[in-house]
C-alpha positions in Angstrom: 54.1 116.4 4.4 58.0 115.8 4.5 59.5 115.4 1.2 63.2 114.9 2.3 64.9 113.5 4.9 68.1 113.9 5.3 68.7 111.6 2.7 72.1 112.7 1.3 75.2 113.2 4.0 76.2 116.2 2.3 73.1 117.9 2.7 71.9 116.9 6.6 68.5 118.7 6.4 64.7 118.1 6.5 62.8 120.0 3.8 58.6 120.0 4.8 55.7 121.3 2.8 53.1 123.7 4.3 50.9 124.9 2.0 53.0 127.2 -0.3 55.5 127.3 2.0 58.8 125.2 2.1 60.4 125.3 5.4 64.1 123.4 5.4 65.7 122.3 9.0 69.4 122.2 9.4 70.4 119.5 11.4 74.1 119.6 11.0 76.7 119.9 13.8 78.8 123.3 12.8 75.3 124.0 10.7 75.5 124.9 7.2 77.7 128.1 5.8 76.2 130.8 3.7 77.3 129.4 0.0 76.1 125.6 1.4 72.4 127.5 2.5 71.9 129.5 -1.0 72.5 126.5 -2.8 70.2 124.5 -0.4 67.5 126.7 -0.5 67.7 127.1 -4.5 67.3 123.4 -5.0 64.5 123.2 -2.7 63.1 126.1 -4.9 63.2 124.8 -8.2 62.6 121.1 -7.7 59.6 121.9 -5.4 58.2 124.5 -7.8 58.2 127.4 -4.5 58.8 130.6 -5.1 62.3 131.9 -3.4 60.8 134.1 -0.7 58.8 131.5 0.7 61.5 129.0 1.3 62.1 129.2 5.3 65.4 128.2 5.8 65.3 127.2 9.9 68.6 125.8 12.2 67.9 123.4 14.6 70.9 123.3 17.0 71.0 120.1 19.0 70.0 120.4 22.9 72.7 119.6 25.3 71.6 117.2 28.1 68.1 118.5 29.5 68.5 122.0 28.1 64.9 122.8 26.4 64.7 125.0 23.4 64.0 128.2 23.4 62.2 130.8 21.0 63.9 130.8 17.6 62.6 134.2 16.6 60.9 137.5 17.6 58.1 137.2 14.9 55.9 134.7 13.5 54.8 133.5 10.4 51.9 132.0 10.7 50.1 130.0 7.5 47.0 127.9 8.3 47.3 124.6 6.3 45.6 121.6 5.6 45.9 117.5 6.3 43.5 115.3 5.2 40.9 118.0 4.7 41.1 119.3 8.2 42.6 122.7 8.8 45.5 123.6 11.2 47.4 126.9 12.3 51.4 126.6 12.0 54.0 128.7 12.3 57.2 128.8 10.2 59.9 131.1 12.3 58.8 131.8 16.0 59.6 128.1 17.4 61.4 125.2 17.1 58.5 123.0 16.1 55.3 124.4 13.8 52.4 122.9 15.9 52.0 120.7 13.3 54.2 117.0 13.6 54.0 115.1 10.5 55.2 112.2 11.8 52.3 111.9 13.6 49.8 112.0 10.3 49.1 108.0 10.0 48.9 107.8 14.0 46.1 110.7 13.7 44.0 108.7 11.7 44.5 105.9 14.0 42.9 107.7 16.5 40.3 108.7 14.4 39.1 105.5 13.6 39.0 104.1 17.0 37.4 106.9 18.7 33.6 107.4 17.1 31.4 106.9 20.6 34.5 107.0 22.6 35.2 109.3 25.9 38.5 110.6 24.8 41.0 112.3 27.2 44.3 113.5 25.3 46.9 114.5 27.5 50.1 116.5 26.7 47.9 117.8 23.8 49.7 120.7 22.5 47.8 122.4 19.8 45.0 119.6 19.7 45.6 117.8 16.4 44.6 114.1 17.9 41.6 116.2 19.2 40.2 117.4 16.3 40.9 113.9 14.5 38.7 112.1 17.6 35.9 114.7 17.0 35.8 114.0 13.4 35.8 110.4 14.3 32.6 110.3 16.5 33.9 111.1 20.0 31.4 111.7 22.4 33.3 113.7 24.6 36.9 115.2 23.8 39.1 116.4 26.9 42.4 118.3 25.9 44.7 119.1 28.5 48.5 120.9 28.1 50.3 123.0 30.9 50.8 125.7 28.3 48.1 128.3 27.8 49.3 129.4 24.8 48.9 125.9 23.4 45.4 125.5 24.7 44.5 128.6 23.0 45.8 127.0 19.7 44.1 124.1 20.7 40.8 125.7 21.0 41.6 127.6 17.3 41.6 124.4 15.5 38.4 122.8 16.8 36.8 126.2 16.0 38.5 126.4 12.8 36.9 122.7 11.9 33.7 123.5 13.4 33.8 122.0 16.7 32.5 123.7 19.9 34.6 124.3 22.8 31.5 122.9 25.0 31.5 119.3 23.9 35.7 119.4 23.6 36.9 121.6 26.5 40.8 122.1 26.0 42.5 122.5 29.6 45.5 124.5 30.7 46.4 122.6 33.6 49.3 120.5 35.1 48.8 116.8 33.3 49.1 114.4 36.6 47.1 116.8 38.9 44.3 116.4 36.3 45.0 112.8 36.0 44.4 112.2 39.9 41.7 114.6 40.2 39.8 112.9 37.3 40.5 109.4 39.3 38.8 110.7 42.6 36.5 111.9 41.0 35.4 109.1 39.3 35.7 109.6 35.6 36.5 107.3 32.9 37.8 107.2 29.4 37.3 104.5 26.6 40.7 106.1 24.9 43.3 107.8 26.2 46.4 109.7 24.0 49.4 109.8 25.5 52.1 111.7 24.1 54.4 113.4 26.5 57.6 115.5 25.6 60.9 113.3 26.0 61.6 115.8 29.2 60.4 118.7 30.5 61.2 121.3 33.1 58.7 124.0 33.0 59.2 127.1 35.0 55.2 126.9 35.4 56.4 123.4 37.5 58.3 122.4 40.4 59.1 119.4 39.2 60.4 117.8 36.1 59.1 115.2 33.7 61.1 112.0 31.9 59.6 110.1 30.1 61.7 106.6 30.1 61.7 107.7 34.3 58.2 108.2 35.1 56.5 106.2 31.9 55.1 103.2 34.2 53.8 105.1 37.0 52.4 107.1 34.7 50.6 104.0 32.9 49.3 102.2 36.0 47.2 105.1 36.8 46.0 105.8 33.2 44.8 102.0 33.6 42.6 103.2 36.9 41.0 105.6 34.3 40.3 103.3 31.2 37.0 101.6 31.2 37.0 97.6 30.4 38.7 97.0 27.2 40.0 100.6 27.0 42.9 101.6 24.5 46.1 103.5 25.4 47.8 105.0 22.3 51.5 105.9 23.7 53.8 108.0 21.6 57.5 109.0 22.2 60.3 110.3 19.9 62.9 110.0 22.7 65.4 107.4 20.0 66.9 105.4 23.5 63.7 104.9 24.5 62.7 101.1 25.8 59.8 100.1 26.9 59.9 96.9 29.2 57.0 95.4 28.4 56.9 92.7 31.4 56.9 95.9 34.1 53.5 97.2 32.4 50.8 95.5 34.2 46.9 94.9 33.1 48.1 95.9 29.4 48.3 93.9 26.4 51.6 95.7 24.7 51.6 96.1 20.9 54.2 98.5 19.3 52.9 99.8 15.8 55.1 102.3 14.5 56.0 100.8 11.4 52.1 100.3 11.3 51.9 104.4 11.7 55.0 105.3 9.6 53.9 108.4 7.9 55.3 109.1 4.4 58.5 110.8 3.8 60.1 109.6 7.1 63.3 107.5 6.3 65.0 107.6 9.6 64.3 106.3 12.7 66.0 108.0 15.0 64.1 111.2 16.4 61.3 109.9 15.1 57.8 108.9 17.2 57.5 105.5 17.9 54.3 104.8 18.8 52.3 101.7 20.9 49.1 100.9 21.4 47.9 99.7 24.7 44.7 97.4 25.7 43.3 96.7 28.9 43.1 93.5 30.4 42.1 93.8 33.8 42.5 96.6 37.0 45.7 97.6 38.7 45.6 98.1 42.1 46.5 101.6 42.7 48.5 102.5 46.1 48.8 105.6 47.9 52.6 105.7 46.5 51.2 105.3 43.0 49.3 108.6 43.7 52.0 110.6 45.1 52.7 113.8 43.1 55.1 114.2 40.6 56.3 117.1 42.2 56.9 115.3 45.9 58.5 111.9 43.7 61.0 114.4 41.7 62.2 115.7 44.8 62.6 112.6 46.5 64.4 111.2 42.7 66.5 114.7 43.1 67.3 114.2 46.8 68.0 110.7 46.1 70.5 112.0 43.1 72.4 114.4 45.6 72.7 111.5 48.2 73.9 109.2 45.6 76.8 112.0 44.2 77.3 113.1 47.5 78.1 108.8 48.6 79.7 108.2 45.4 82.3 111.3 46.3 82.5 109.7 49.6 83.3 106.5 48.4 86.0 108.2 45.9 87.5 110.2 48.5 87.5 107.0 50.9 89.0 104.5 47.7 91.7 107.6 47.3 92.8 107.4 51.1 92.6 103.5 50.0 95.1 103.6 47.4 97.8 105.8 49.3 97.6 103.7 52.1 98.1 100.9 50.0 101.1 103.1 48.5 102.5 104.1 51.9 102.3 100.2 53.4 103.8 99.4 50.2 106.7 101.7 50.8 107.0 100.3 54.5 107.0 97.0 53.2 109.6 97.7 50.6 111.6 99.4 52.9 111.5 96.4 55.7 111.8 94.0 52.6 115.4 95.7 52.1 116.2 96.1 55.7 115.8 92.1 56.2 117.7 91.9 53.2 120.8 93.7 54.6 120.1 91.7 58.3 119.8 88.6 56.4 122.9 89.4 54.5 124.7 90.7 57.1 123.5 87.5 59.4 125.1 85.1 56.9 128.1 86.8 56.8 128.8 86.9 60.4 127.5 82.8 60.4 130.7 82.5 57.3 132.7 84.6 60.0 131.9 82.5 63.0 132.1 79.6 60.6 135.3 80.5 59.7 136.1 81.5 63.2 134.6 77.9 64.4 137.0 76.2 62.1 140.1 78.3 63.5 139.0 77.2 67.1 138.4 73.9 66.1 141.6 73.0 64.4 143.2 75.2 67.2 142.1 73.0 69.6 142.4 69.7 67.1 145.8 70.8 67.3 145.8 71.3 70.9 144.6 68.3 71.7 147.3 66.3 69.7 149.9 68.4 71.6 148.0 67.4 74.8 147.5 63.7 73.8 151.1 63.7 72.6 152.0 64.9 76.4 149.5 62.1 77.9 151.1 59.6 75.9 155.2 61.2 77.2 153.0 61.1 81.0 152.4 57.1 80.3 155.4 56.7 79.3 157.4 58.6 82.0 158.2 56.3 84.9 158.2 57.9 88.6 160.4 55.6 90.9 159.7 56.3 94.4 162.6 54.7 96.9 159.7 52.0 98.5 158.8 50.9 95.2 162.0 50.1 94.1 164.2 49.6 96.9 163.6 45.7 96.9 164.6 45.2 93.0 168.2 47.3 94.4 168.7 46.3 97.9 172.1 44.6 97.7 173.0 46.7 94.4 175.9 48.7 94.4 174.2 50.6 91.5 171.4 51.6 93.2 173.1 54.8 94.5 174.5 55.6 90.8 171.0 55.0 89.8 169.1 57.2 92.5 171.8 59.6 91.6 170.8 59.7 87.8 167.1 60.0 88.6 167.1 63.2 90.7 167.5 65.7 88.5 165.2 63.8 85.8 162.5 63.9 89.1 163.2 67.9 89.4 162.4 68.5 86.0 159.6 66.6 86.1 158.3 68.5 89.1 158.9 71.5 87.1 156.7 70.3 84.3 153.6 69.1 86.4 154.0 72.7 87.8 154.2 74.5 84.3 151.0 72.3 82.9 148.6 72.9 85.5 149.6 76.3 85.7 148.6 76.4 81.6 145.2 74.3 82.1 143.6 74.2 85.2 141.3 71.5 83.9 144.3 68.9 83.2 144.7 66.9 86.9 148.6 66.6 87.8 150.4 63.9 87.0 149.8 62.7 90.8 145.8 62.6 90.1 146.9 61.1 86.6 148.5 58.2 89.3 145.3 58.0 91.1 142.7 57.6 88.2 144.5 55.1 86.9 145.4 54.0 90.2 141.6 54.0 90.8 140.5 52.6 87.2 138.8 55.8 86.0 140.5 55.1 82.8 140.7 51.5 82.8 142.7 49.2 84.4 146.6 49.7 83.5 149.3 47.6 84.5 151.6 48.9 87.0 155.7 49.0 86.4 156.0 45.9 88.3 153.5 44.0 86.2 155.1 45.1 83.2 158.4 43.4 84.5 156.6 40.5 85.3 155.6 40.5 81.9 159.0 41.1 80.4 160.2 38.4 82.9 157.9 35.9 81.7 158.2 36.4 78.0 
């Protein structure tokens, strides 16, 4: 039985009682140093009342990922021991586990209650504990089946060593599913049905691998093919992220008992076996895809892994050409952002230019325009006497000559001035044309020099 369990921080350890021995199972990180073990082991001495020499002091260093453990030591030491007055082989240095789980003590006797005129099958059996508990419970019939041979041969030791034949309880060295499917063509059928696989497994005996919290309902729906109406699965796991979904296990009626099957000493729950127990309720229809091999689904699972990393680097690779084209539009963008900047900047200033420029045209020709309308107004003003207008108002005058006189050189200048104006603006008419729009009324009809005298007359 355990009788501490890694209780105290300072001391991470497991100390277990096999008959006179005490074996004590560092589970630390770094592992204990060689002051830290002495005193460890010399407690574990004197409280426990076990002589110093038979105080095994054993490392356990945890398994990264799916790495299995291996042998911990060239020899063995092997002590046979008992549990509840049935006899079992362990051994103390050789491997990382005894043959022997005490965790698994109360869940033993569970089994040996319910199995007295039962057809048990007990896979993943190991060294055949739950199989010599079912033959001391009644079973008719006893099947033990583990892929190791050296396990089977243990197996076979401790139902000799408690009396029972090999005949009625045949232990099996064979692969677990290929004996589960042959057993279902064949036809057999079990009343109870142990089921307590490692956490994972890769065998070099297999091509495959095993997970349990992968494979555990495939695995279930054909174990209900083999139960007989109203027969009992007892499922077992020590794997601490475990979950079970209950709603994906058909034809069951799901009931977890571990705290039912705690087994003394055991304080903490993780790494420890948690343990359900399984009724039928009715058949599951088995497929053809329920029955493929293990070894044909783990390849498809590990071909459907490489697809999956070899799509998720494609999709990395693809999100990292993304990202710097996102970076190099970025940078064309930025880059056209501050060239329509500068063209935008550079457009208002020419707009302030020809603004400005537009303003210097404009008062140019606002001032233009005043000189010009100035010089329309001097045109209006400027009186042309031609000799058959006026010759009535002089005839008789002896001051028409003077006059006449006067106005020739005034007529020359102005001669000179219609010249100089349309040589300047082609668009201004002459001062003749001037005579004929108003003459015609383009610009309104003007009284003549004559009228105005009338007018002056008449006032």
């Amino acid at each position: 039985m355990r009788v501490y369990d890694r209780n105290l921080e300072r001391f991470p350890v497991t100390v277990d009682l096999y008959g006179p021995y005490a074996r004590v199972t560092d589970y630390s990180e770094e592992g204990l140093d060689e002051e830290e073990e002495r005193i460890c082991c010399d407690i574990v001495s004197r409280m426990l009342y076990v002589q110093a020499d038979r105080v095994i002091f054993h490392r356990r260093p945890k398994r990264v990922g799916k790495e299995q453990h291996s042998l911990q030591g060239e020899t063995s030491l092997v002590v046979q021991v008992t549990e509840n007055e049935l006899f079992f082989t362990v051994d103390l240095t050789k491997r990382i586990d005894t043959g022997l789980f005490l965790d698994h003590m109360a869940t033993r006797m569970l089994v040996e209650s319910m199995s007295r005129g039962c057809r048990v099958l007990n896979l993943f059996s190991y060294t055949g504990s739950f199989s010599v508990y079912a033959a001391r419970g009644g079973a008719t019939s006893v099947e033990s089946v583990d892929l190791s041979s050296t396990y089977t041969a243990w197996a076979e030791k401790n139902l000799a060593d408690n009396g029972y034949s090999t005949a009625l309880y045949p232990c099996v060295a064979a692969d677990a599913w290929q004996y589960v499917v042959e057993a279902l063509s064949s036809g057999k059928v079990y009343d109870l049905i142990i089921f307590d696989p490692p956490s994972f497994s890769n065998s070099r005996k297999m091509e495959y691998d095993f997970d349990v919290q992968r494979d555990y309902q495939r695995w279930m729906k054909v174990l209900n093919a083999l139960l007989a109406k109203e027969g009992k699965l007892v499922f077992s796991t020590n794997l601490g992220t475990f979950r079970m979904d209950t709603k994906a296990v058909r034809g069951f009626e799901v009931q977890e008992i571990t705290a039912q099957v705690a087994a003394p000493g055991f304080t903490r729950r993780l790494g420890t076996a948690r343990t359900w127990l399984l009724e039928k309720q009715q058949d599951v229809r088995i497929t053809a895809a329920d029955l493929r091999t293990v070894e044909r689904k783990a390849g498809r699972d590990r071909r459907e892994e490489h697809v999956e990393e070899e799509v998720m680097k494609k999709e990395k690779v693809a999100k990292d050409i993304d990202v710097q084209q996102e970076n190099v539009a970025a940078d064309i963008a930025q880059e056209e952002a501050v060239q329509v900047d500068a063209i935008v900047a550079e457009s208002a200033e020419e707009v302030v230019q020809e603004e400005e420029s537009s303003d210097l045209e404009l008062e140019t020709e606002e001032a233009a325009d005043e000189i010009e309308a100035n010089e329309v107004e001097d045109d209006l003003l400027t009186l042309r006497w031609d000799d058959e207008d006026i010759a009535p108002l002089f005839e008789g005058n002896e001051e028409a000559e003077q006059d006449r006189t006067e106005r020739a050189p005034r007529k020359e200048r102005e001669s000179r001035n219609d010249d100089h104006r349309g040589a300047r603006d082609d668009r201004r008419p002459s001062y003749r044309d001037r005579d004929d729009r108003r003459s015609s009324g383009d610009r309104g009809e003007r009284p003549s020099y004559r009228d105005r005298d009338d007018r002056r007359s008449s006032s």
